[in-house]
C-alpha atoms as an extended CHARMM CRD file, in Angstrom:
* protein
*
       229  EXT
         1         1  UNK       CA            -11.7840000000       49.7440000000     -141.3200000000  PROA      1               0.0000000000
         2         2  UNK       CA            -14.5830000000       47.2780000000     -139.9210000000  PROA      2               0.0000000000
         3         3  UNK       CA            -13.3700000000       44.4930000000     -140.9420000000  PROA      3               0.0000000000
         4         4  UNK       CA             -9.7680000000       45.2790000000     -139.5260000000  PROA      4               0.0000000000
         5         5  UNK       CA            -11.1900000000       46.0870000000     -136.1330000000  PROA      5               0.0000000000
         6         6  UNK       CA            -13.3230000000       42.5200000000     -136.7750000000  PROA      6               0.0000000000
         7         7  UNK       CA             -9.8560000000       40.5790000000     -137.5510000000  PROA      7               0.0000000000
         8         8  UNK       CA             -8.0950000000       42.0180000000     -134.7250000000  PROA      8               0.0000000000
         9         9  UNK       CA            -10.5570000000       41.3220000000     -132.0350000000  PROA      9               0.0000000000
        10        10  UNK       CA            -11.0780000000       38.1200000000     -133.6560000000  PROA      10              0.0000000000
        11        11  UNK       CA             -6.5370000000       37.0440000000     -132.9740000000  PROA      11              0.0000000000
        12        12  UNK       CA             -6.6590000000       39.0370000000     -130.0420000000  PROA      12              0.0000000000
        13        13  UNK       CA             -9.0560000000       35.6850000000     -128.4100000000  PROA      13              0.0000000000
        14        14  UNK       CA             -6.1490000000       33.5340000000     -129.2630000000  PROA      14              0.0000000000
        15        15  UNK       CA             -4.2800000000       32.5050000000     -126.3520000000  PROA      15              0.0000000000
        16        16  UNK       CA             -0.7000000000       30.8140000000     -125.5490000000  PROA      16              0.0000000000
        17        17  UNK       CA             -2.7980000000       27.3770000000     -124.9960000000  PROA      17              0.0000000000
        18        18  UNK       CA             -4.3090000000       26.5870000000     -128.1520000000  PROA      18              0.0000000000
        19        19  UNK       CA             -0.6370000000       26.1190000000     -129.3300000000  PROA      19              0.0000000000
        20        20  UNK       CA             -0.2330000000       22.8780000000     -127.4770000000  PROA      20              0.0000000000
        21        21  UNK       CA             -2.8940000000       21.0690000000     -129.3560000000  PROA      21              0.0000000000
        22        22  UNK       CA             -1.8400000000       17.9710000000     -132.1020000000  PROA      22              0.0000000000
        23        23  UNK       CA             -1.1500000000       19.6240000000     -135.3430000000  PROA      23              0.0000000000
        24        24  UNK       CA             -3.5350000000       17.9460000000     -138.1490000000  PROA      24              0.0000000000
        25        25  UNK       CA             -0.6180000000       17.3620000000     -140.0310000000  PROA      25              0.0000000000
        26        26  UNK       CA              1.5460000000       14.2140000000     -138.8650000000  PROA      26              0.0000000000
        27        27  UNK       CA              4.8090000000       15.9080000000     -137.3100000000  PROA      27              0.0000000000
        28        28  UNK       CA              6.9100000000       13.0720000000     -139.7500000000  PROA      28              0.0000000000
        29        29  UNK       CA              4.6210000000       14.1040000000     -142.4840000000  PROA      29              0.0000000000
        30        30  UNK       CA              5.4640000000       18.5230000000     -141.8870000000  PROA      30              0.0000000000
        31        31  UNK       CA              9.3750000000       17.1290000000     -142.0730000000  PROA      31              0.0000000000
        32        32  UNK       CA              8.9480000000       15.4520000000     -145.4340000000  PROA      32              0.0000000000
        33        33  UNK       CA              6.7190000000       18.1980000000     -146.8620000000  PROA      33              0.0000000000
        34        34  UNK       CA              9.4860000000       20.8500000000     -145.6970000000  PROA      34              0.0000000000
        35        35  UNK       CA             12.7310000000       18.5970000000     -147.1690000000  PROA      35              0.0000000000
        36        36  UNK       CA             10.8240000000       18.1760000000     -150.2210000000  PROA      36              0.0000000000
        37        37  UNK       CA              9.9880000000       22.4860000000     -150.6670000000  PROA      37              0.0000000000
        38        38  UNK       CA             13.7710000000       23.1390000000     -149.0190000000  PROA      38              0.0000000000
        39        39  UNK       CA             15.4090000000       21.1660000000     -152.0510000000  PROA      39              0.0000000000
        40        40  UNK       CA             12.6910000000       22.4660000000     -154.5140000000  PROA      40              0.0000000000
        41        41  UNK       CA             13.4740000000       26.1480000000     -154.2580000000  PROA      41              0.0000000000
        42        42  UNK       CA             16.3200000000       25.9560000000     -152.2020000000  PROA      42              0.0000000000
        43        43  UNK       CA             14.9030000000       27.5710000000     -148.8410000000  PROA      43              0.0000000000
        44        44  UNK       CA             16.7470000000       26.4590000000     -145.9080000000  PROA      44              0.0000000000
        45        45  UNK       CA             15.7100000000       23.5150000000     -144.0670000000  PROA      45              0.0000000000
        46        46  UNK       CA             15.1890000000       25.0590000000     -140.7820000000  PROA      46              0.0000000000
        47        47  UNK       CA             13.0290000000       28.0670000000     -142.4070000000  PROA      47              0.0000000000
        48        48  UNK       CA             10.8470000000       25.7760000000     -144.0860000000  PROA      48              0.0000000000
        49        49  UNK       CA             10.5140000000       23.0100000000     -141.2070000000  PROA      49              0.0000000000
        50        50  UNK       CA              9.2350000000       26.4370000000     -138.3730000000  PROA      50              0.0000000000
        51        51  UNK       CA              7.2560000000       27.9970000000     -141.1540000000  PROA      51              0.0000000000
        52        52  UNK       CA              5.2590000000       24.2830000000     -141.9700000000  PROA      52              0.0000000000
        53        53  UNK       CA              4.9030000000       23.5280000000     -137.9570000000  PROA      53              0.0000000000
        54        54  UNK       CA              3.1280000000       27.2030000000     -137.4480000000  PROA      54              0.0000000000
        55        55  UNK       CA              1.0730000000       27.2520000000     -140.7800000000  PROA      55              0.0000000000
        56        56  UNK       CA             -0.6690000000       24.0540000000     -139.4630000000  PROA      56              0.0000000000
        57        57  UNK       CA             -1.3080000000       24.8020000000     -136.0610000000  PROA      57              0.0000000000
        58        58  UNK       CA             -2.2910000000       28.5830000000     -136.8370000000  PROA      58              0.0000000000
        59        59  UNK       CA             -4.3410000000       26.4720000000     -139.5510000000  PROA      59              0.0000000000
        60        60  UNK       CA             -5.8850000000       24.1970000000     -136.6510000000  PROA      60              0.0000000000
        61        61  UNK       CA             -6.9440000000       27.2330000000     -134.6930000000  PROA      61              0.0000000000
        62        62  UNK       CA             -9.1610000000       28.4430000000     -137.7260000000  PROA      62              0.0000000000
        63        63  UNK       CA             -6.7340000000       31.6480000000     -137.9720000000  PROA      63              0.0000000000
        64        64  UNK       CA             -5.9910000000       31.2740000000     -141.7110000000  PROA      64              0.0000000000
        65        65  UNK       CA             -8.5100000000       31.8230000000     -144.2690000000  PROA      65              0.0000000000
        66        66  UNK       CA             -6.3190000000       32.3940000000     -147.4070000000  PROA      66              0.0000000000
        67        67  UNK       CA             -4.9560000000       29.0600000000     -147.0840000000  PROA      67              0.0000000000
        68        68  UNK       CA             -3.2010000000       28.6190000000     -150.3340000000  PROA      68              0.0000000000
        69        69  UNK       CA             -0.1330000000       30.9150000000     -149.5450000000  PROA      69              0.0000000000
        70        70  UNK       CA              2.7530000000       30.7400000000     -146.8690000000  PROA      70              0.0000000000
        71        71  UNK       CA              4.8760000000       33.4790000000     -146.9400000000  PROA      71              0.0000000000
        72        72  UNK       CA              8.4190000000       33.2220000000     -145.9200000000  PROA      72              0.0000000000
        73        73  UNK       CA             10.9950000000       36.1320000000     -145.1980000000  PROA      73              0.0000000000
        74        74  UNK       CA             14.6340000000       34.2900000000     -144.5660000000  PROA      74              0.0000000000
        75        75  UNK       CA             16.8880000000       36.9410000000     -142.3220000000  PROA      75              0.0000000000
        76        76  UNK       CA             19.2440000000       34.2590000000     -141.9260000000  PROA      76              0.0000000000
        77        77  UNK       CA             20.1640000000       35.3130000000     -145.4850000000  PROA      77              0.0000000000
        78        78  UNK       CA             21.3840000000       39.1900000000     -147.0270000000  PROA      78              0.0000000000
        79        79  UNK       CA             19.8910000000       41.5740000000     -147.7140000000  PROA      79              0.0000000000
        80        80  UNK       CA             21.0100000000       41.2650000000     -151.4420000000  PROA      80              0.0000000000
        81        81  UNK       CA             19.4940000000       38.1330000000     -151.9230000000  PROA      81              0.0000000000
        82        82  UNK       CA             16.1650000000       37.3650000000     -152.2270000000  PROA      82              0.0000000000
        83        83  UNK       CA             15.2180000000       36.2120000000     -149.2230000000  PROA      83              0.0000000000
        84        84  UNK       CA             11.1260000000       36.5000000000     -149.3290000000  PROA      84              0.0000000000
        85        85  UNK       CA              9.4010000000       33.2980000000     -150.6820000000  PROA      85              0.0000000000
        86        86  UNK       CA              6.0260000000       33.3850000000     -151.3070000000  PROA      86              0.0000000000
        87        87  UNK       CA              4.7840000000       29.2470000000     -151.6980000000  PROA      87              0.0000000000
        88        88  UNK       CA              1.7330000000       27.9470000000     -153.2190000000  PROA      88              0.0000000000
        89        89  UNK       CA              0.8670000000       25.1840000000     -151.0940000000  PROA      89              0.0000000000
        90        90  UNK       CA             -1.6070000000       24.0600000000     -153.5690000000  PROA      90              0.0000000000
        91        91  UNK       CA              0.2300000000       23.3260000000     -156.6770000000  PROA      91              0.0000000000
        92        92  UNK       CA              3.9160000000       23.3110000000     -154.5220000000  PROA      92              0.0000000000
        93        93  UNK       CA              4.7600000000       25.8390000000     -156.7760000000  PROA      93              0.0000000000
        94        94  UNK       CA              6.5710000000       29.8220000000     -155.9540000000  PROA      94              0.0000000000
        95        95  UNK       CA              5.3530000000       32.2530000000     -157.4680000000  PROA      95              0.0000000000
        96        96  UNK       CA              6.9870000000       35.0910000000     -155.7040000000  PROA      96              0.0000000000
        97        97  UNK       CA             10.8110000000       35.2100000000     -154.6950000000  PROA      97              0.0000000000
        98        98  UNK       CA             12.1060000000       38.5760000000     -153.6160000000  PROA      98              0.0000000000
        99        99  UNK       CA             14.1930000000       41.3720000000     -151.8550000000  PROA      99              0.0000000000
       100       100  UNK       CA             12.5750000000       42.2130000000     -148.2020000000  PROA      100             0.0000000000
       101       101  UNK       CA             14.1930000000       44.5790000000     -145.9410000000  PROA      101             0.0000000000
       102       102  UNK       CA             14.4400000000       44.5070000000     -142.4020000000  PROA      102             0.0000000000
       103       103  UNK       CA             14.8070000000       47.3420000000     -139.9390000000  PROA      103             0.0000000000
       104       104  UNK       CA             17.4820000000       49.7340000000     -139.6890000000  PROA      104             0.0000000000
       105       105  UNK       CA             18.6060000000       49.2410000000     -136.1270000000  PROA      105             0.0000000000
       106       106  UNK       CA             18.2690000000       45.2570000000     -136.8550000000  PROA      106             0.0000000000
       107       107  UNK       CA             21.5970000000       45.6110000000     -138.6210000000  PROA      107             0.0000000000
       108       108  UNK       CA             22.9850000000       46.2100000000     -142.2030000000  PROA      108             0.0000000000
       109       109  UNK       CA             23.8660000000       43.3340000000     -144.6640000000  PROA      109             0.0000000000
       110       110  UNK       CA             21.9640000000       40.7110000000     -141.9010000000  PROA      110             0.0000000000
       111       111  UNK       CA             19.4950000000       41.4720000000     -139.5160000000  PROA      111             0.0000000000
       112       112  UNK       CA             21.2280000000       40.0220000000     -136.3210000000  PROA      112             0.0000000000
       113       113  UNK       CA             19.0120000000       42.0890000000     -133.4930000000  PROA      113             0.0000000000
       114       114  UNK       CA             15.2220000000       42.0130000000     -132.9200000000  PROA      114             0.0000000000
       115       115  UNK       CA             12.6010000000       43.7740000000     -131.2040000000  PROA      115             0.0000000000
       116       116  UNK       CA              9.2610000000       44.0430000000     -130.0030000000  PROA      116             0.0000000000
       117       117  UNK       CA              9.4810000000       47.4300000000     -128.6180000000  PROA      117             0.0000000000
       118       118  UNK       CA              7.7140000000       50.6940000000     -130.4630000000  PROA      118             0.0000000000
       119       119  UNK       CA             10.4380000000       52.9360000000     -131.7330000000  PROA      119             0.0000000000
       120       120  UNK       CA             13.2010000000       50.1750000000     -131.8680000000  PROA      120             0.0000000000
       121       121  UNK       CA             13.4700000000       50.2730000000     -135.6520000000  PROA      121             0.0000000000
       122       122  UNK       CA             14.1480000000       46.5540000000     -135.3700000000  PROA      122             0.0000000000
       123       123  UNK       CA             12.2870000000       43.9350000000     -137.0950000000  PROA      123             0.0000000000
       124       124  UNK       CA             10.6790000000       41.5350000000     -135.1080000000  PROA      124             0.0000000000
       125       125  UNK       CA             10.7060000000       37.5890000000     -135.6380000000  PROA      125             0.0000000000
       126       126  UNK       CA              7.9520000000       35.4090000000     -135.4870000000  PROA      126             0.0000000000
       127       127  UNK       CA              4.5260000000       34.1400000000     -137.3770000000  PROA      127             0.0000000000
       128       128  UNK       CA              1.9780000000       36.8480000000     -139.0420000000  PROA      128             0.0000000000
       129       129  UNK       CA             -1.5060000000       37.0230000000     -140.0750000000  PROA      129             0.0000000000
       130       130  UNK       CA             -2.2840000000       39.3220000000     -142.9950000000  PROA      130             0.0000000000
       131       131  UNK       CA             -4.9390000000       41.3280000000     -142.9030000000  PROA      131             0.0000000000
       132       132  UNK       CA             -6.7820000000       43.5330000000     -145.7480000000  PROA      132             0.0000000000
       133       133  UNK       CA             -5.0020000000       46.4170000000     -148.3720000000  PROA      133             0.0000000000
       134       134  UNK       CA             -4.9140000000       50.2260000000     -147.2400000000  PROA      134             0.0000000000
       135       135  UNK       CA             -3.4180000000       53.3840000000     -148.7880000000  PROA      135             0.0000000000
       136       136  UNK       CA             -1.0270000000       54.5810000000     -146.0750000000  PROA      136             0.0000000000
       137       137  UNK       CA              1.7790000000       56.6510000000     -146.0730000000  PROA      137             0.0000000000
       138       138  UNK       CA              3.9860000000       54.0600000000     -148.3510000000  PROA      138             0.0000000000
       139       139  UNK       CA              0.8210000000       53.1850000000     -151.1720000000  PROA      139             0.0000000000
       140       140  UNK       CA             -0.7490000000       50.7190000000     -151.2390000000  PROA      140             0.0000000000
       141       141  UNK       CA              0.0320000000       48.4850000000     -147.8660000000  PROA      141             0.0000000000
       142       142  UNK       CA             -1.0650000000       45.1300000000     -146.4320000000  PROA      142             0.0000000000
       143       143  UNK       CA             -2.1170000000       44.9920000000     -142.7850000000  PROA      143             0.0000000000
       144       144  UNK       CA             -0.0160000000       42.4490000000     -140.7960000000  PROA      144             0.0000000000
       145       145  UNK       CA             -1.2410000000       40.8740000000     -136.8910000000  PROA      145             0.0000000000
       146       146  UNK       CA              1.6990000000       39.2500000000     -134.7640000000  PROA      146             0.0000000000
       147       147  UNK       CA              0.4790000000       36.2300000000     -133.5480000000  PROA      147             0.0000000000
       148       148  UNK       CA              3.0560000000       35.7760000000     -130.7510000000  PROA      148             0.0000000000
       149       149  UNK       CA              3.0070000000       37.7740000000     -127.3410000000  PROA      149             0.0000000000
       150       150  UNK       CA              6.0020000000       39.3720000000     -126.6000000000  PROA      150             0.0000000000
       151       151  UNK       CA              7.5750000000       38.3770000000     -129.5090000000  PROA      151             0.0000000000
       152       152  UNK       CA              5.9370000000       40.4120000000     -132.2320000000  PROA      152             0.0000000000
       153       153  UNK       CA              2.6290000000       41.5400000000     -131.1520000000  PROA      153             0.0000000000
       154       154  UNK       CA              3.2410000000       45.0730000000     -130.6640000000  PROA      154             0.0000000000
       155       155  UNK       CA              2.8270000000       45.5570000000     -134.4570000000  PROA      155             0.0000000000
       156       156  UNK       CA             -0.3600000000       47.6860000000     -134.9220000000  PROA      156             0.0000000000
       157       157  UNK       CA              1.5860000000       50.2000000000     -132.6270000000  PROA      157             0.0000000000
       158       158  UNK       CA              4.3450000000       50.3490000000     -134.1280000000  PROA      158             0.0000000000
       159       159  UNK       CA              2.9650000000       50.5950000000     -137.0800000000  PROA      159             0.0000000000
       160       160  UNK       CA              4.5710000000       47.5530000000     -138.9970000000  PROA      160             0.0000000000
       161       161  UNK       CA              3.0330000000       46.6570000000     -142.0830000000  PROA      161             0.0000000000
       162       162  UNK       CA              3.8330000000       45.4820000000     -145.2920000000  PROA      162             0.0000000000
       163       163  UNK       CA              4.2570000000       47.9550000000     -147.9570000000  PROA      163             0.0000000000
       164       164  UNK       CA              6.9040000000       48.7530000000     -151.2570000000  PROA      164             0.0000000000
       165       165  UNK       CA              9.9240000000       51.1070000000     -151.3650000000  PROA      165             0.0000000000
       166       166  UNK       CA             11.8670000000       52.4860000000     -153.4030000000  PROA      166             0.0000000000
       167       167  UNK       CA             15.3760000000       51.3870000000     -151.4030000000  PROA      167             0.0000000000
       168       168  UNK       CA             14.4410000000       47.6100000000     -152.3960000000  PROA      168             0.0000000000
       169       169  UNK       CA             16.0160000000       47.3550000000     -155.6020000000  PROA      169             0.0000000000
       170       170  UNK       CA             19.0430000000       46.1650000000     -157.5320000000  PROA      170             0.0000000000
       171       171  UNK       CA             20.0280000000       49.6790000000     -158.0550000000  PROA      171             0.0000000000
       172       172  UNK       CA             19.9460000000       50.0070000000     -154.2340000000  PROA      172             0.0000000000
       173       173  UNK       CA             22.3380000000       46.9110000000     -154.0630000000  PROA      173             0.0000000000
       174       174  UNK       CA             24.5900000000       48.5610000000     -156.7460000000  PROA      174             0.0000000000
       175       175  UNK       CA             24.9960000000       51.1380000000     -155.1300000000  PROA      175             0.0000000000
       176       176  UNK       CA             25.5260000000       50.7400000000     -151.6090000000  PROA      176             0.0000000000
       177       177  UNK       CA             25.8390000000       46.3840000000     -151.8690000000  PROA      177             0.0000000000
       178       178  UNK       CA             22.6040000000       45.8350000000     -149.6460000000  PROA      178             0.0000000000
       179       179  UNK       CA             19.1820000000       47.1030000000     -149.6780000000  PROA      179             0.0000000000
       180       180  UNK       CA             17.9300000000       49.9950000000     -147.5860000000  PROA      180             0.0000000000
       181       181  UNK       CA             16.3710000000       49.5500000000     -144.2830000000  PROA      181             0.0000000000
       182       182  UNK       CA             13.1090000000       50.2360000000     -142.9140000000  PROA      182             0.0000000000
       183       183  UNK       CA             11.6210000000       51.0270000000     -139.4900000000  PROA      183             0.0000000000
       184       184  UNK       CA             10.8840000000       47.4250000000     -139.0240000000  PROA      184             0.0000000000
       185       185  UNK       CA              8.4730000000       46.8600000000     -141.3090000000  PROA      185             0.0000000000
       186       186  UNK       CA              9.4770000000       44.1480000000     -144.1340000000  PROA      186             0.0000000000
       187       187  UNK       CA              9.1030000000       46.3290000000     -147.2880000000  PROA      187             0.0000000000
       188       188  UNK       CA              9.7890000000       44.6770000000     -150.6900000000  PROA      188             0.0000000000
       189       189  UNK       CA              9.6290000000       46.2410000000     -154.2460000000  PROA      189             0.0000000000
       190       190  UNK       CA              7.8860000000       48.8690000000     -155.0920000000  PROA      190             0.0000000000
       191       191  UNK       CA              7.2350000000       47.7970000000     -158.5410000000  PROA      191             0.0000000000
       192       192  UNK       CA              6.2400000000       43.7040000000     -156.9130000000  PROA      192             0.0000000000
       193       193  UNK       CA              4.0850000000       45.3960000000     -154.1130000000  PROA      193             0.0000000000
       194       194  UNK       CA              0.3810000000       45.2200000000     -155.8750000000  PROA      194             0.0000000000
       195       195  UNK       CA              1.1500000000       41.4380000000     -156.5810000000  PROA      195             0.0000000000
       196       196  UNK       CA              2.2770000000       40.4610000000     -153.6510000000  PROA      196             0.0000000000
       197       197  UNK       CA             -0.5690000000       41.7640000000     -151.7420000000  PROA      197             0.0000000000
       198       198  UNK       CA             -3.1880000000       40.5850000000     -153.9310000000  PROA      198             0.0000000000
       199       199  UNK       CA             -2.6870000000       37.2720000000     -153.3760000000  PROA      199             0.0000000000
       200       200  UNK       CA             -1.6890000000       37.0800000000     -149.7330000000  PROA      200             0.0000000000
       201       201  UNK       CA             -4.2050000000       39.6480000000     -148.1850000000  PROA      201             0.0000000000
       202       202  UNK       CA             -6.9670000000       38.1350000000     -146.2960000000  PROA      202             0.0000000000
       203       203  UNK       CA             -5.6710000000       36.3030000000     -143.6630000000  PROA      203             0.0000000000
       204       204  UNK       CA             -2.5760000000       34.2700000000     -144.7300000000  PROA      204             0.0000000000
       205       205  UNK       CA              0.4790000000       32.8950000000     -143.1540000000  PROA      205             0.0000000000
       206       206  UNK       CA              3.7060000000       34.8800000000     -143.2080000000  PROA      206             0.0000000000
       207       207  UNK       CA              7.0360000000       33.6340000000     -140.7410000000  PROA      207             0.0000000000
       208       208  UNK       CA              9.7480000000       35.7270000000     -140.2440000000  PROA      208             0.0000000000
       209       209  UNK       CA             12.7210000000       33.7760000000     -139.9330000000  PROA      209             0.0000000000
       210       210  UNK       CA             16.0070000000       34.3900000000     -138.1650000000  PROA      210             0.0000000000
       211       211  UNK       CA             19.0420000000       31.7370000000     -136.5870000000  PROA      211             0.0000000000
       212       212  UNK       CA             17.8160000000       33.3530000000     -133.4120000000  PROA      212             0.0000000000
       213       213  UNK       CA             17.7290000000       30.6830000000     -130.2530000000  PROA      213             0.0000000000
       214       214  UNK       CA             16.1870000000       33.8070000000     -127.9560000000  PROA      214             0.0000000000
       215       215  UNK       CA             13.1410000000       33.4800000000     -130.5530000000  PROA      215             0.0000000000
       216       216  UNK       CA             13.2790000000       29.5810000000     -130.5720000000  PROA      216             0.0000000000
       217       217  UNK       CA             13.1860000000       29.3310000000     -126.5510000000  PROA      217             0.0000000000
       218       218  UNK       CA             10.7430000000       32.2040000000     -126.4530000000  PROA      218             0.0000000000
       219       219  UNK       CA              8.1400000000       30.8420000000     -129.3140000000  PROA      219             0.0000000000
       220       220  UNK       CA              5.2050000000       29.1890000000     -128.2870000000  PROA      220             0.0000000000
       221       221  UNK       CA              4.1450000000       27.8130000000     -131.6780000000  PROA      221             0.0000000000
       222       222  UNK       CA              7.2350000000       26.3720000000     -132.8420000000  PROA      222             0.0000000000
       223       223  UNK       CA              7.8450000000       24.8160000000     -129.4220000000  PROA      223             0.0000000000
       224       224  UNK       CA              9.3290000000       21.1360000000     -129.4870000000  PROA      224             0.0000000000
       225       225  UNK       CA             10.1820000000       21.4050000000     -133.6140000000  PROA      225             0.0000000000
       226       226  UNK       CA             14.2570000000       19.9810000000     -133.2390000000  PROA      226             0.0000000000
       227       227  UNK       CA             16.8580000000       22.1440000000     -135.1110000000  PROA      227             0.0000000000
       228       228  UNK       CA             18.0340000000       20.8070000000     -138.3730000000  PROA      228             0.0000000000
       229       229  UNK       CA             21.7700000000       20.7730000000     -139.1370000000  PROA      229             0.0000000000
């Protein structure tokens, strides 16, 4: 519980200017790497190019300890496809690509609306930090810290973490022809869960995606990245 109180306090110092320093990465250099892992494991282009841009600069800031994985949840995509990508940016390899739900009043096949708001039951878009594995409610859970006021940093009171369930499934998708929905928290597999967090707890990367230009004009850290067609 220390340490989570530690990590908090420790984001909560991070203000809207320390986005507008020079990523360490080249800008041409982020648009190669992210054509290269689009066509690799076919992640769209746009996803890939955001996710890249905020890794680095959240990387910059010192933000990032567990450096090795970028998480990326795609909600331009179904639910019945598996739209979470977990990348190793070490060895450009992925070793996790899954079902992730999205919240229930976000929509049903897509997630089309967002929120920041407690009891919306919407996802909301934007770049995470993860924090450290508790037994909640769900199991075993991973902490997750919005990094972007007024976009998703409302998440400790609203409770949004990430955890399994047992409406992420293929049987789900059999059944009803998407997965269930959550209260905005981006639940994946129950029987994936354990993996998943153990190697992207401690302070890794995760972007929630969406074709949402409210997000894009709103975001901070992704400011000045061009759309790709």
């Amino acid at each position: 519980m220390k340490k989570s109180v530690v990590l908090l306090l420790a984001l909560s110092f991070v203000t809207l200017q320390s986005y507008k320093t020079s990523p360490v990465v080249l800008k041409n250099e982020i648009e190669v790497n992210a054509s290269i892992l689009a066509d690799k494991f076919n992640i769209d282009n746009q996803a890939i190019l955001l996710a890249l841009t905020g890794y680095e600069k959240l990387k910059e800031q010192g933000l990032i300890n567990n450096q090795r994985y970028l998480t990326i949840v795609d909600f331009s995509k179904p639910s019945n496809e598996e739209r979470l990508y977990i990348i190793d940016m070490y060895n450009n390899e992925l070793p996790v690509q899954t079902y992730v739900a999205h919240g229930r009043n976000s929509g049903t096949l897509f997630a089309t609306k967002f929120s920041n708001k407690q009891r919306s039951n919407q996802s909301s878009l934007g770049f995470y930090i993860t924090g450290m594995p508790y037994k909640g409610k769900h199991g075993r859970s991973l902490e997750l810290f919005g990094m972007e006021r007024g976009i998703n940093d409302n998440v400790k009171q609203r409770a949004i973490v990430l955890h399994g369930a047992n409406y992420v499934s293929n049987n789900f998708i059999q059944h009803t022809g998407y997965i269930g929905r959550s209260q905005g928290c981006p639940a994946v597999p129950n029987n994936q869960i354990n993996d998943i967090i153990d190697i992207i707890q401690g302070q890794s990367c995760l972007f929630i995606y969406a074709e949402d230009q409210s997000y894009l004009n709103k975001s901070k850290i992704i400011s000045n990245v061009p759309t790709t067609s």
